[in-house]
FIVOSE-689771 format. One record per atom (N, C-alpha, C): x, y, z. Coordinates in nm, 3 decimals. Example, Ala and Ser with C-alpha at 12.3 -4.5 7.8 and 13.67 -1.06 7.14 Angstrom:
2
<pt><east>1.319</east><north>-0.569</north><up>0.780</up></pt>
<pt><east>1.230</east><north>-0.450</north><up>0.780</up></pt>
<pt><east>1.320</east><north>-0.330</north><up>0.780</up></pt>
<pt><east>1.285</east><north>-0.225</north><up>0.708</up></pt>
<pt><east>1.367</east><north>-0.106</north><up>0.714</up></pt>
<pt><east>1.290</east><north>0.003</north><up>0.787</up></pt>
END
This chain:
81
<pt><east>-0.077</east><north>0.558</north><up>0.639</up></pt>
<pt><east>-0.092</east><north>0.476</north><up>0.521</up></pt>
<pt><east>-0.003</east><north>0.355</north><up>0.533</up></pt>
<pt><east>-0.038</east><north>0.229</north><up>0.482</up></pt>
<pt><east>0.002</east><north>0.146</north><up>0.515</up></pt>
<pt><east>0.032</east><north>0.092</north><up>0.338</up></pt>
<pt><east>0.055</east><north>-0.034</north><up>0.319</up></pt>
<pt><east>0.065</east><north>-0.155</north><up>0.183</up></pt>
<pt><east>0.039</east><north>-0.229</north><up>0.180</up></pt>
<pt><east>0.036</east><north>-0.352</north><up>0.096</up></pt>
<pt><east>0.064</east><north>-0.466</north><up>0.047</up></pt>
<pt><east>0.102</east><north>-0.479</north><up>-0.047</up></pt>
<pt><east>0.185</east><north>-0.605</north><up>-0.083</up></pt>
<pt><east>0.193</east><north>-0.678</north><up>-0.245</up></pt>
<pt><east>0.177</east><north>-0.769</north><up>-0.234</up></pt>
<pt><east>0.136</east><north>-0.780</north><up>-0.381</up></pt>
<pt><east>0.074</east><north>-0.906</north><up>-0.417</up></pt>
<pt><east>0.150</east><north>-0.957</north><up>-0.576</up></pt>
<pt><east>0.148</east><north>-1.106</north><up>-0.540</up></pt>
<pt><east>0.114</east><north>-1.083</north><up>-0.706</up></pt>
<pt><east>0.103</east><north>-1.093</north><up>-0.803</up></pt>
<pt><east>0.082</east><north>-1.091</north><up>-0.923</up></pt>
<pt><east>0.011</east><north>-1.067</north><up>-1.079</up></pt>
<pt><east>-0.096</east><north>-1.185</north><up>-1.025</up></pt>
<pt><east>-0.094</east><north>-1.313</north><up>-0.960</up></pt>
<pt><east>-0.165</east><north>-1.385</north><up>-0.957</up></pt>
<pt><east>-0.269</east><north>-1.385</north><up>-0.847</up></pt>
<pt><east>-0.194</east><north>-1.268</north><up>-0.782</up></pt>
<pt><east>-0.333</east><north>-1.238</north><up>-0.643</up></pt>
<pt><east>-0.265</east><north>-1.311</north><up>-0.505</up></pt>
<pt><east>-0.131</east><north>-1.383</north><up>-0.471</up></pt>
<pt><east>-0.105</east><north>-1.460</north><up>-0.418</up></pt>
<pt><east>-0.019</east><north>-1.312</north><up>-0.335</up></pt>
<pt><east>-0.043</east><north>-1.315</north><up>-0.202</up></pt>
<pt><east>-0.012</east><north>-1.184</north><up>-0.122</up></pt>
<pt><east>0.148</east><north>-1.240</north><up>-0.079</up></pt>
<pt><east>0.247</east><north>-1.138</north><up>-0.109</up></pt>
<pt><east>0.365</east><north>-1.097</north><up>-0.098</up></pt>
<pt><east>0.394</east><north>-1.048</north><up>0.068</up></pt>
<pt><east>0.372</east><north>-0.965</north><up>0.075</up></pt>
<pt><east>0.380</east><north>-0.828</north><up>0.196</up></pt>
<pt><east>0.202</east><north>-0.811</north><up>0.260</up></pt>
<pt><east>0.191</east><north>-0.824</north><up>0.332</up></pt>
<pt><east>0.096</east><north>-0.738</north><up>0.406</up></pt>
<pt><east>0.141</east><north>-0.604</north><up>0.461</up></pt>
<pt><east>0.194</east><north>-0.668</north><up>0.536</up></pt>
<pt><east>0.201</east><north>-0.520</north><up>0.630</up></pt>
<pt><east>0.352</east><north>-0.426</north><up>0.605</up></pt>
<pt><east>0.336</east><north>-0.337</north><up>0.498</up></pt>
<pt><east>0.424</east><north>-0.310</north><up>0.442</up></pt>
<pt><east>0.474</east><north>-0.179</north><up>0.517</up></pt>
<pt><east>0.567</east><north>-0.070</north><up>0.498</up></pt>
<pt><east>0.626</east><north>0.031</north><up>0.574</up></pt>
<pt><east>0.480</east><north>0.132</north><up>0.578</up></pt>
<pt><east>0.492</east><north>0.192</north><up>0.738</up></pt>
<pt><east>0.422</east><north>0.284</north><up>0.721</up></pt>
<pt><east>0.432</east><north>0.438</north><up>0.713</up></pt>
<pt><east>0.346</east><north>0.530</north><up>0.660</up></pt>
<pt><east>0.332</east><north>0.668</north><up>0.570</up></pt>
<pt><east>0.260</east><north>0.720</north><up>0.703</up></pt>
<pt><east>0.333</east><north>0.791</north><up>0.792</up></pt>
<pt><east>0.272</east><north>0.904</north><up>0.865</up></pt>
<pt><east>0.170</east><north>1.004</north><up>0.810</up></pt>
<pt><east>0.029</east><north>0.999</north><up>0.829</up></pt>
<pt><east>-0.063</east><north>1.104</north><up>0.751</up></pt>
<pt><east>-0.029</east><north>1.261</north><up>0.810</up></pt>
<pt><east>0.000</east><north>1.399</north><up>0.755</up></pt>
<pt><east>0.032</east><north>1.494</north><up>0.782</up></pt>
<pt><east>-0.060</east><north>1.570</north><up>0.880</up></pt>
<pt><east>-0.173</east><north>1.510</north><up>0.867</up></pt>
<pt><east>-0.299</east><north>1.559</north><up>0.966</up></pt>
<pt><east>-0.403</east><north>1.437</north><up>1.017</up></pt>
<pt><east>-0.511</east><north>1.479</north><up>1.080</up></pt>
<pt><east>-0.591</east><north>1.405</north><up>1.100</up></pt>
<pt><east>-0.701</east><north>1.374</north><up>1.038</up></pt>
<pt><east>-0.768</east><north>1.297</north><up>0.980</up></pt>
<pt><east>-0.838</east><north>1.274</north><up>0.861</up></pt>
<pt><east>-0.968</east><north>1.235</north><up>0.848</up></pt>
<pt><east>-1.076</east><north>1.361</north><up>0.795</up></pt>
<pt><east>-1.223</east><north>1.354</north><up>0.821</up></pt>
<pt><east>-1.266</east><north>1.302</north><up>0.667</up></pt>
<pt><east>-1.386</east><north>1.243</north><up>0.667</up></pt>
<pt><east>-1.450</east><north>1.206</north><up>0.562</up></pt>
<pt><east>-1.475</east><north>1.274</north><up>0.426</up></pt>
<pt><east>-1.391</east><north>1.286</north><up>0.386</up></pt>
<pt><east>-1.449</east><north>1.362</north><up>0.225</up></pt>
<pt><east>-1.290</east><north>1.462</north><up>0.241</up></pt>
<pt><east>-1.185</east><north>1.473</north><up>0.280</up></pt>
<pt><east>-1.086</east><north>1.514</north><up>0.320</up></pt>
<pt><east>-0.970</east><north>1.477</north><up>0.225</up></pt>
<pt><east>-0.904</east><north>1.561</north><up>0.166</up></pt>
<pt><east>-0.807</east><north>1.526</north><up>0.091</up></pt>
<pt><east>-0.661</east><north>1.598</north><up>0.100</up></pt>
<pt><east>-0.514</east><north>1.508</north><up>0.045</up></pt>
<pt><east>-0.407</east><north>1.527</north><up>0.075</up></pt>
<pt><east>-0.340</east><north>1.471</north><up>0.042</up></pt>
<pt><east>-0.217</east><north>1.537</north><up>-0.068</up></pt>
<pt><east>-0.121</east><north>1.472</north><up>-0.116</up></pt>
<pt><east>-0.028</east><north>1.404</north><up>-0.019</up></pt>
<pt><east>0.023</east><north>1.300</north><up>-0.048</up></pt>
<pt><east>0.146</east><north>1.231</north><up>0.045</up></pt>
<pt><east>0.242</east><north>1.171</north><up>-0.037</up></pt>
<pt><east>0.361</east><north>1.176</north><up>-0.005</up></pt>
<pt><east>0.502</east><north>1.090</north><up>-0.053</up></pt>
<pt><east>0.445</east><north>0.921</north><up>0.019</up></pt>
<pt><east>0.447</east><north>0.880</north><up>-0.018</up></pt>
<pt><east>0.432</east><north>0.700</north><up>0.030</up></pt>
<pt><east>0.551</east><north>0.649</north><up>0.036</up></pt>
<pt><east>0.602</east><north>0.585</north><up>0.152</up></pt>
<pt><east>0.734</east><north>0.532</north><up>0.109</up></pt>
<pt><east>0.695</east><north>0.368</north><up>0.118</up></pt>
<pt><east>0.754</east><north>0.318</north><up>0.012</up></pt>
<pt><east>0.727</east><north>0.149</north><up>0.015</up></pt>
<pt><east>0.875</east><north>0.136</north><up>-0.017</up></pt>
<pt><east>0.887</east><north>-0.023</north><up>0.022</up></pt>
<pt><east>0.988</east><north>-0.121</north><up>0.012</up></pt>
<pt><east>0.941</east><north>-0.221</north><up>-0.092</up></pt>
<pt><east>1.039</east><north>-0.238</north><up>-0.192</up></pt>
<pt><east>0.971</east><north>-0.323</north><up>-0.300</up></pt>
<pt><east>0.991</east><north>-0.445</north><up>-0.303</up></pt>
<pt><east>0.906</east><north>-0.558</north><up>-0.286</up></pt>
<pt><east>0.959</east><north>-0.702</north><up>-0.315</up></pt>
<pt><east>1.119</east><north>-0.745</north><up>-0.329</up></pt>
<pt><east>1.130</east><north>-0.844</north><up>-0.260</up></pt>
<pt><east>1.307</east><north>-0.891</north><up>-0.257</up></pt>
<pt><east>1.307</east><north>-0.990</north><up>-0.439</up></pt>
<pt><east>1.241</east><north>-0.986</north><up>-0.461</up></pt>
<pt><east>1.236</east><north>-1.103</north><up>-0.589</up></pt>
<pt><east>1.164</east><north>-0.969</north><up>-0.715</up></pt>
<pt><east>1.242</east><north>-0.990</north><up>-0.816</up></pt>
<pt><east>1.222</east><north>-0.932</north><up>-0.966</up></pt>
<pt><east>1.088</east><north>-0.992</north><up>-1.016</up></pt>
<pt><east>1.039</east><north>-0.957</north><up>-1.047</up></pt>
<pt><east>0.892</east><north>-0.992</north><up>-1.149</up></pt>
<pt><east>0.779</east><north>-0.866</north><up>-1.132</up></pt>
<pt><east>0.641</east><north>-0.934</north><up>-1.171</up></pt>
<pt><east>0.518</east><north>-0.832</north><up>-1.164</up></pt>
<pt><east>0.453</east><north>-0.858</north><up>-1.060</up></pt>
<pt><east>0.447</east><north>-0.704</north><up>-0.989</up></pt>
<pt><east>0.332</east><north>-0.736</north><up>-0.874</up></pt>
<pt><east>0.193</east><north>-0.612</north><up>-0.883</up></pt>
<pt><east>0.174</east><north>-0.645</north><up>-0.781</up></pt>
<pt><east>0.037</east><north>-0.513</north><up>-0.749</up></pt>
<pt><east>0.053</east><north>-0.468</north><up>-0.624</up></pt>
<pt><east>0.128</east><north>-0.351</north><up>-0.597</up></pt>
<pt><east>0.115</east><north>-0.227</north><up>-0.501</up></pt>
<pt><east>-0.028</east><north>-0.224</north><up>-0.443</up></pt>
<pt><east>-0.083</east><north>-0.256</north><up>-0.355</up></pt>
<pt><east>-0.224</east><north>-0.202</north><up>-0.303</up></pt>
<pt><east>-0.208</east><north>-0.109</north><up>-0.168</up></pt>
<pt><east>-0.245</east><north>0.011</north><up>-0.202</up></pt>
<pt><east>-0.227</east><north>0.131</north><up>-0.083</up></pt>
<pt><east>-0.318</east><north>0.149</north><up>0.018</up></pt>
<pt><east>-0.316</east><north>0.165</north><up>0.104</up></pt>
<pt><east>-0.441</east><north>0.160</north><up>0.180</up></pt>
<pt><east>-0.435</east><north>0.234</north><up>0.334</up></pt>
<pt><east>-0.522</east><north>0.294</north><up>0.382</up></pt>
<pt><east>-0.515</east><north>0.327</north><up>0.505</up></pt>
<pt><east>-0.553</east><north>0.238</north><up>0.600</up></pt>
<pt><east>-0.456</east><north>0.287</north><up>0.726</up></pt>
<pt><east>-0.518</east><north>0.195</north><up>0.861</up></pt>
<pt><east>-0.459</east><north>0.219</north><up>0.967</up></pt>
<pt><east>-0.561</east><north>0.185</north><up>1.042</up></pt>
<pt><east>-0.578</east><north>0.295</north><up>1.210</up></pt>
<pt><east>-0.478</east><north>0.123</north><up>1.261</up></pt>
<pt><east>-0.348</east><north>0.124</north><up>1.318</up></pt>
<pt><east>-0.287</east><north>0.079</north><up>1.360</up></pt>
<pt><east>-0.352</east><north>-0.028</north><up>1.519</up></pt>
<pt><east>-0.336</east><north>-0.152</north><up>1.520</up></pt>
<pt><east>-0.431</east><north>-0.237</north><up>1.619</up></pt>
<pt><east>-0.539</east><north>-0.221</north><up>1.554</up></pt>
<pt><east>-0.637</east><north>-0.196</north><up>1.526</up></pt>
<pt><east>-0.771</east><north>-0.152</north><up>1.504</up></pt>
<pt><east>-0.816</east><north>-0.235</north><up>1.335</up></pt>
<pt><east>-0.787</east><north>-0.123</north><up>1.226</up></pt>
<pt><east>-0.853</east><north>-0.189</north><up>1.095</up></pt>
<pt><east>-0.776</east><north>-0.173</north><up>0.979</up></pt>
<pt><east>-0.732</east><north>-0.202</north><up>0.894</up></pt>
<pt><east>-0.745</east><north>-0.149</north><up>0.750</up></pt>
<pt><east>-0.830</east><north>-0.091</north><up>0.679</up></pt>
<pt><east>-0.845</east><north>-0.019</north><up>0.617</up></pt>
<pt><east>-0.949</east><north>0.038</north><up>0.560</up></pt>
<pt><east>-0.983</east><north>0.017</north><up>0.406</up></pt>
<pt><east>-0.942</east><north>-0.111</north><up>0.362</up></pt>
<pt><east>-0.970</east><north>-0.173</north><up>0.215</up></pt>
<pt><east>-1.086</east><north>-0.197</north><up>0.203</up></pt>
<pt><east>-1.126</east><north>-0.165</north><up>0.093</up></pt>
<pt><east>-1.281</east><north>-0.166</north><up>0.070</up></pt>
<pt><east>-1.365</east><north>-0.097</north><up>0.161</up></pt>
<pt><east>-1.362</east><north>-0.079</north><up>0.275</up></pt>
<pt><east>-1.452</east><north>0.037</north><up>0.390</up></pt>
<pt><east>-1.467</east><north>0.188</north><up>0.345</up></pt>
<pt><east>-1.314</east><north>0.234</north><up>0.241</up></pt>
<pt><east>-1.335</east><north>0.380</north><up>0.202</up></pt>
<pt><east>-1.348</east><north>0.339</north><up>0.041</up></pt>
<pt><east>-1.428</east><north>0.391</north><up>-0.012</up></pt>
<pt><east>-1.457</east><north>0.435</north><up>-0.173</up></pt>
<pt><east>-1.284</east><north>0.453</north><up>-0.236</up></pt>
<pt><east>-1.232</east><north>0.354</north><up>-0.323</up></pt>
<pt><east>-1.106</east><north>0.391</north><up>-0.409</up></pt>
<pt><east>-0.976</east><north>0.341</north><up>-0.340</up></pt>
<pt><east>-0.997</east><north>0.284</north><up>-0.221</up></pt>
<pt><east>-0.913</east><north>0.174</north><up>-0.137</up></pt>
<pt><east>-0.933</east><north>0.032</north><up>-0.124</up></pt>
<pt><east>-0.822</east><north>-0.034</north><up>-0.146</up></pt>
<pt><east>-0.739</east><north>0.001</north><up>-0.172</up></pt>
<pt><east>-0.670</east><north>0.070</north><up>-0.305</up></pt>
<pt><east>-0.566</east><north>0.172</north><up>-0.344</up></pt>
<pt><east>-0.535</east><north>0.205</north><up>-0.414</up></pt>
<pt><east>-0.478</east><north>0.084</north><up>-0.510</up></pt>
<pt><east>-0.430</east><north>0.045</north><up>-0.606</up></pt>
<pt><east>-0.367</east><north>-0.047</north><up>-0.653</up></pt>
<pt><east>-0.326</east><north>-0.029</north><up>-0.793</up></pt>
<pt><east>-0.156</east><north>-0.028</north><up>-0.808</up></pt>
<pt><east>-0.087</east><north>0.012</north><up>-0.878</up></pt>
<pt><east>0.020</east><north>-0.133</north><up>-0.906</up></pt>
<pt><east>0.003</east><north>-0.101</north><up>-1.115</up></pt>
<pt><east>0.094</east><north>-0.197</north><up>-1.118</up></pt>
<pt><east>0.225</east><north>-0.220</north><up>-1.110</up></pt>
<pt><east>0.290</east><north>-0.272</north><up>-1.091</up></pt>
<pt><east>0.473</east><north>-0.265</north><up>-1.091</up></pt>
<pt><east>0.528</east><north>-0.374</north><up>-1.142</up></pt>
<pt><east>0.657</east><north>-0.354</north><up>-1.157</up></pt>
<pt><east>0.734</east><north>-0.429</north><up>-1.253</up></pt>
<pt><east>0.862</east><north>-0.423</north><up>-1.171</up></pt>
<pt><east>0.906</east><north>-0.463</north><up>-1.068</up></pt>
<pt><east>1.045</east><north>-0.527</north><up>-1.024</up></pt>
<pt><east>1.181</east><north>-0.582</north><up>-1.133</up></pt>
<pt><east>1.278</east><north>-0.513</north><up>-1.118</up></pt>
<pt><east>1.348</east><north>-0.550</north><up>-1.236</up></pt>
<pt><east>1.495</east><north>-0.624</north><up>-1.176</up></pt>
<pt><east>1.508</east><north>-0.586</north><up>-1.067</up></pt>
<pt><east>1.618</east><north>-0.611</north><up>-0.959</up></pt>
<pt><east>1.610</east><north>-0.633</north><up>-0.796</up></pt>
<pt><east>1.746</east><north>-0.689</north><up>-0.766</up></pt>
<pt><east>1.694</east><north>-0.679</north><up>-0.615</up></pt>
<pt><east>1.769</east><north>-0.555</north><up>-0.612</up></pt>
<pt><east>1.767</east><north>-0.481</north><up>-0.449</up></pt>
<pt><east>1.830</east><north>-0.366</north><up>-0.410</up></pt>
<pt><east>1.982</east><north>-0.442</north><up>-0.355</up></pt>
<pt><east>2.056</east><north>-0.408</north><up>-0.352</up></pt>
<pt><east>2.191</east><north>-0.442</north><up>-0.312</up></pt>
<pt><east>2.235</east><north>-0.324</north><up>-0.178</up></pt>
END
């Protein structure tokens, strides 16, 4: 699993954000909880988290799978120190 942010205005932050080792190998119609680890924007404001899988060199899988990308809103309140 891979990321991006974006944001509130659609203007892309991060592409290629930290990646989420999948626990197995992953067939069509296949499901599985995961911890996601992201890194959040260096700058405070509103963005959009978009989650997404992708076969590393090869593709992303936004829009190709049904409900990807995932996309969650957030609210940045600080930087990390």
């Amino acid at each position: 699993l891979g990321y991006h942010w974006r944001k509130q205005s659609g203007e892309l932050v991060v592409w290629d954000g930290i990646r989420t080792p999948l626990p197995l190998v992953m067939q069509k119609g296949d499901e599985v909880e995961v911890l996601v680890m992201v890194q959040a924007p260096s700058e405070p404001g509103a963005y959009l988290l978009e989650i997404s899988m992708v076969r590393e060199g090869v593709t992303w899988y936004d829009d190709q799978v049904p409900g990807l990308p995932l996309r969650i809103e957030a609210v940045i309140t600080s930087a990390h120190l």
